[in-house]
PLY file of the C-alpha trace (Angstrom):
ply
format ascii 1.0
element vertex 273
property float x
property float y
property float z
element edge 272
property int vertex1
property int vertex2
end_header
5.23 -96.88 33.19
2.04 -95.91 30.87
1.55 -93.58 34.07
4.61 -91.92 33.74
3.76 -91.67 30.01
0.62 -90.08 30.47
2.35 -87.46 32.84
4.62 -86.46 30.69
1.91 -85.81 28.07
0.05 -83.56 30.00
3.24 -81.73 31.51
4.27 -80.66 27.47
0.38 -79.81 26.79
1.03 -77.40 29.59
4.45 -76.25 28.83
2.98 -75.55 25.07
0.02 -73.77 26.64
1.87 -71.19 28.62
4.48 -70.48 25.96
1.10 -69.79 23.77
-0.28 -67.41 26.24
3.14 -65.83 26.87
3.75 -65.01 23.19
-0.17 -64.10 22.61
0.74 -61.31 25.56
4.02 -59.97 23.77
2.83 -59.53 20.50
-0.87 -57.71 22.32
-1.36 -53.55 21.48
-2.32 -51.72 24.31
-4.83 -49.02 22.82
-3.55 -45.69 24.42
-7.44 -44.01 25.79
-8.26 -41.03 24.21
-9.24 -37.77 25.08
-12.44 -35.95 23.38
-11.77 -33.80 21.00
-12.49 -29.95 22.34
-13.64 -27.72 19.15
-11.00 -24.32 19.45
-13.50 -21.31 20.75
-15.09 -18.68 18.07
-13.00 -15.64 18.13
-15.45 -12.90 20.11
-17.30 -10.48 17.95
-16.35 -7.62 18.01
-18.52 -4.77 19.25
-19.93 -2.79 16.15
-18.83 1.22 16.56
-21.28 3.33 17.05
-22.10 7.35 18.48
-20.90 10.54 17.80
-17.85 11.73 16.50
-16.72 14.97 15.31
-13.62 15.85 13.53
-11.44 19.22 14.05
-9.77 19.34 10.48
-7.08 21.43 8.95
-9.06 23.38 6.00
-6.89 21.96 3.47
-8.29 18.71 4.59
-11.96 19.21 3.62
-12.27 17.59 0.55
-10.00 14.16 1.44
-11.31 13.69 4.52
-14.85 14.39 2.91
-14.43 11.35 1.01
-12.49 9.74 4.60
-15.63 10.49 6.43
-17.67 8.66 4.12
-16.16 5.45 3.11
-15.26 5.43 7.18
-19.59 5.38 7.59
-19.53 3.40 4.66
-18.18 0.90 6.78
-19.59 1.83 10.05
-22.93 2.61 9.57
-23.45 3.42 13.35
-21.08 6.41 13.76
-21.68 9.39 12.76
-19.51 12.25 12.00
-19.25 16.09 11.86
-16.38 17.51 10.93
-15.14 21.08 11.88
-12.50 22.63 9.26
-10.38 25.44 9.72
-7.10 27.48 10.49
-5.00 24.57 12.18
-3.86 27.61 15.07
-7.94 28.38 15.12
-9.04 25.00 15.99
-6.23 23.56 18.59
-7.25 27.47 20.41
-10.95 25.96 20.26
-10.21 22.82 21.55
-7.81 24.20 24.62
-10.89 26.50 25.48
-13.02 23.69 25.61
-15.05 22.93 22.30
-15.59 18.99 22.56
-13.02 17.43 19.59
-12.73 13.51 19.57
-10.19 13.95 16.55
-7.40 16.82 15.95
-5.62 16.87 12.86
-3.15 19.61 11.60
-1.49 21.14 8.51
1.96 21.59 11.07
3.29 19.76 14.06
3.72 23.15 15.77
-0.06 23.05 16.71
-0.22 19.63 17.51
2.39 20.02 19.87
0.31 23.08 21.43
-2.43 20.40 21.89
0.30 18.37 23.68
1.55 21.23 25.56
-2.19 21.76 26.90
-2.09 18.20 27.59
-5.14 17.84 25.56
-3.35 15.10 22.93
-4.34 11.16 23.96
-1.35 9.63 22.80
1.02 10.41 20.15
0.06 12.01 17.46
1.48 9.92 14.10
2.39 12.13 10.58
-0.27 10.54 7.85
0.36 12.68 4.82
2.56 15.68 3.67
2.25 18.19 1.26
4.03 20.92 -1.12
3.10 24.49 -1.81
2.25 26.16 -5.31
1.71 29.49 -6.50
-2.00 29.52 -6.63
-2.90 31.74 -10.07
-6.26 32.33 -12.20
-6.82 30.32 -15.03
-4.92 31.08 -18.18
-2.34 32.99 -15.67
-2.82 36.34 -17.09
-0.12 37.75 -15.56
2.41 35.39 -16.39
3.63 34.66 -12.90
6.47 31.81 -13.39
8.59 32.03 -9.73
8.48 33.45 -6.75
10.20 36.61 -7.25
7.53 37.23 -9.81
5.58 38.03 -6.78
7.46 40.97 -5.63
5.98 42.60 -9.09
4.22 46.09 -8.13
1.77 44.65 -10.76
0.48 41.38 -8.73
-1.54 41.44 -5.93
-0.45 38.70 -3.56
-2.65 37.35 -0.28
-1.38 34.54 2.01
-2.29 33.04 5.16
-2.19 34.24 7.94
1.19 33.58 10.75
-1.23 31.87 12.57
-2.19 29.94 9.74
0.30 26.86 8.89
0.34 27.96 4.98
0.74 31.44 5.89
4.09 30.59 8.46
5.59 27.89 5.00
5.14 31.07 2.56
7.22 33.12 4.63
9.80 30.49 4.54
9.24 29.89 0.72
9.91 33.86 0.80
13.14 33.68 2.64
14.55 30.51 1.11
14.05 32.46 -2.07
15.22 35.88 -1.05
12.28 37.32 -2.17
10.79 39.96 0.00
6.48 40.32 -0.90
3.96 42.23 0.36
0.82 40.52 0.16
-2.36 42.87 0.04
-4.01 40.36 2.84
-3.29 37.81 5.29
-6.28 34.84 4.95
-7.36 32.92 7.99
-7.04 29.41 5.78
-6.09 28.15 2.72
-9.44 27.73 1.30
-9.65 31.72 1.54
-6.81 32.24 -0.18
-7.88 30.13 -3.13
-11.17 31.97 -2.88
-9.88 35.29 -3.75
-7.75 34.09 -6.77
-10.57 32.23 -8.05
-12.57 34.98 -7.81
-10.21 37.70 -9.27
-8.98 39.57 -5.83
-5.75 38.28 -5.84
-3.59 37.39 -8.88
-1.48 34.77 -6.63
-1.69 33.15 -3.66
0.45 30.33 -2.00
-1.41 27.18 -0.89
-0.96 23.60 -1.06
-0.65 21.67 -4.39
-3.97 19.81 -2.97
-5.85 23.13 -2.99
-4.86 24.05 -6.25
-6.32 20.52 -7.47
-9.27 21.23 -5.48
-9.97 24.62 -6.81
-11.47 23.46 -9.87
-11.05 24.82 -13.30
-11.07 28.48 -11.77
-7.60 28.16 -10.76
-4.20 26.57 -11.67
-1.04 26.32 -10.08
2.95 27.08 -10.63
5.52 25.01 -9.17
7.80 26.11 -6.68
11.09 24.37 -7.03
12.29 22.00 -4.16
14.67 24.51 -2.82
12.68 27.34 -2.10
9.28 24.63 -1.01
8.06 23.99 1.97
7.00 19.80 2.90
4.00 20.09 5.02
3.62 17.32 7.30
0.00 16.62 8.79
-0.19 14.86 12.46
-2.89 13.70 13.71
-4.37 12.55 17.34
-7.56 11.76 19.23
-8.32 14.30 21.89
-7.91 13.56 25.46
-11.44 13.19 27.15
-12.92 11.94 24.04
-16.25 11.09 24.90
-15.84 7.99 21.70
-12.71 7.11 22.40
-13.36 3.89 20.16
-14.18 4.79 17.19
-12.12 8.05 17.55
-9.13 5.65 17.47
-10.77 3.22 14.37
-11.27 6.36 12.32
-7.32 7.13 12.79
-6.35 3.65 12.12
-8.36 3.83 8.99
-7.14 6.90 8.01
-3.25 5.14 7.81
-4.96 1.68 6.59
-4.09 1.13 2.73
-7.88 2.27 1.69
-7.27 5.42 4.11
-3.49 6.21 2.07
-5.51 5.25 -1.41
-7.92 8.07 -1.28
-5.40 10.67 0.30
-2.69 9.89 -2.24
-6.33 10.37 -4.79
-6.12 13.89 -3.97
-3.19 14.78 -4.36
-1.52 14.14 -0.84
2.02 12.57 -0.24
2.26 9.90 1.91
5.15 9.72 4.61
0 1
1 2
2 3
3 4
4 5
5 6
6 7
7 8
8 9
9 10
10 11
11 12
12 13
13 14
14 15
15 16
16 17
17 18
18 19
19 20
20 21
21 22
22 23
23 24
24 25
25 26
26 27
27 28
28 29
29 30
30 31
31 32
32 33
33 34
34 35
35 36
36 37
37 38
38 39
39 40
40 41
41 42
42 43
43 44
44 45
45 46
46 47
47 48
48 49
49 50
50 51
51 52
52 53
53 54
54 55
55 56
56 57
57 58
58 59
59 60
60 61
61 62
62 63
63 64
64 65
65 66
66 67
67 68
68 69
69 70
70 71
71 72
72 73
73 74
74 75
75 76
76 77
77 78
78 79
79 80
80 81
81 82
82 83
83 84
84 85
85 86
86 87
87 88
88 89
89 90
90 91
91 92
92 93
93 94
94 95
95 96
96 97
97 98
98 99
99 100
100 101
101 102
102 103
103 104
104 105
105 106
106 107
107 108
108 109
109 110
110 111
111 112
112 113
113 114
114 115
115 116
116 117
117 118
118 119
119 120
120 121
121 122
122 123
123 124
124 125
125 126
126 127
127 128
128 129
129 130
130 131
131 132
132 133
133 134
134 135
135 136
136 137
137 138
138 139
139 140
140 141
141 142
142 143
143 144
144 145
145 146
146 147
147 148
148 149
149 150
150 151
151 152
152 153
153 154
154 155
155 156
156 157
157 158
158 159
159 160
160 161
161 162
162 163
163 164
164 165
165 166
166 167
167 168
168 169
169 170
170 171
171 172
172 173
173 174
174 175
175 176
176 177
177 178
178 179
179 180
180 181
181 182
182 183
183 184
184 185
185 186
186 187
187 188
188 189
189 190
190 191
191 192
192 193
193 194
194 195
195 196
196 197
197 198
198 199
199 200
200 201
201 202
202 203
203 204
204 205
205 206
206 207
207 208
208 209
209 210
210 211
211 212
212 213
213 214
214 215
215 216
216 217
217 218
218 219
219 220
220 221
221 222
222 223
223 224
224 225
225 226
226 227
227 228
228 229
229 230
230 231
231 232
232 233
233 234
234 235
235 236
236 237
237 238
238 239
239 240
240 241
241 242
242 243
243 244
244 245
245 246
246 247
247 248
248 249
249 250
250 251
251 252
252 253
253 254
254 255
255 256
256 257
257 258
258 259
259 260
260 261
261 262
262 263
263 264
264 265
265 266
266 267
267 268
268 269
269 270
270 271
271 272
């Protein structure tokens, strides 16, 4: 009897022993393992610009793009630019016979697209600024010039551009729009020479941009030209197939649409598309 007692005794302590261990292994957190932590990668550097580049500019660009060039080294100390400005028609001609461009940029989409015809253009070509023509007259405007029909006057010696010229082609069409018919005593290869020769006293008018009036100093003011006779210039520009820089070529277009780049054009005068 005290035997079967004594069984019994150890048969709970067991019984009580496994239900511990059974409830000790429910109630247990299995610690998940965990993976090292991987830092993300450093983004690459990029590669600084550097080498040549040189610039075939519309002359009514010389002053903005001046100022372009500069804050562009300002920033990338390594390149180096030259810039070429003249006639729009002039430079794409230079560029088709094979003067070494990296960047083309026009006062007219007519001779970008002559780049494009020449398939000379890498890319398209993207508008960047516009502009509006003025009567260009000396300071003071001694002969009272007010509109374009002034300009018929046998009294006022008119010059223009050129037809090959952008400014020269949009002063014909200010002409027309007008209904005024002018004889102009020269046709000027640029703007800038147009400007010259009323600041100087050859020429009592002149049409140009409203930018060259600005730039032509105190020498020189200008007359508006209402919106239905003007003339919106639009300005394209595009790096040059066979660009020997082709990387910085394209940097110095993206900067020149980057809000600094529309800052300093809109500075002088420029409208931005």
């Amino acid at each position: 009897m005290a035997s079967l007692r004594e069984n019994t005794k150890v048969f709970k302590r067991v019984v009580i022993g496994l239900a511990l261990m059974i409830s000790a292994c429910g109630g247990a957190t299995v610690q998940p393992s965990l993976s090292p932590t991987i830092a993300p990668s450093a983004a690459p550097t990029p590669t600084p610009l550097s080498g040549k580049l040189t610039l075939f500019l519309a002359a009514s660009l010389t002053d903005s793009f001046n100022a372009l060039a500069r804050e562009f080294t300002t920033q990338n100390p390594g390149v180096t630019i030259t810039p070429n400005y003249a006639g729009s028609g002039a430079l794409v001609t230079q560029i088709i016979n094979g003067a070494e461009a990296d960047v083309f940029a026009s006062a007219d989409e007519a001779n970008m697209q002559k780049l494009v015809d020449a398939k000379l253009s890498s890319g398209v070509s993207k508008i960047f600024a516009n502009n509006k023509l003025q009567i260009a007259v000396q300071a003071g405007n001694p002969k009272r010039i007010a509109q374009l029909s002034d300009l018929a006057r046998s009294d006022i010696i008119v010059v223009i551009g050129a037809a090959s010229v952008p400014v020269g082609v949009y002063a014909q069409q200010a002409f027309d729009k007008a209904g005024v018919k002018v004889t102009p005593k020269s046709l000027e290869t640029d703007v800038k020479q147009v400007v010259a020769k009323v600041s100087l006293g050859e020429a009592d008018a002149g049409i140009v941009y409203s930018t060259d009036v600005k730039a032509g100093g105190s020498r020189v003011q200008g007359v508006d030209i209402p919106d239905q006779f003007n003339v919106i210039a639009k300005y394209p520009i595009s790096v040059v197939k066979g660009t020997k820089n082709e990387a910085a070529a394209t940097a110095f277009i993206d900067f020149v649409g980057s809000a600094k780049g529309r800052e300093l054009l809109a500075s002088f005068g420029f409208l931005l598309p």
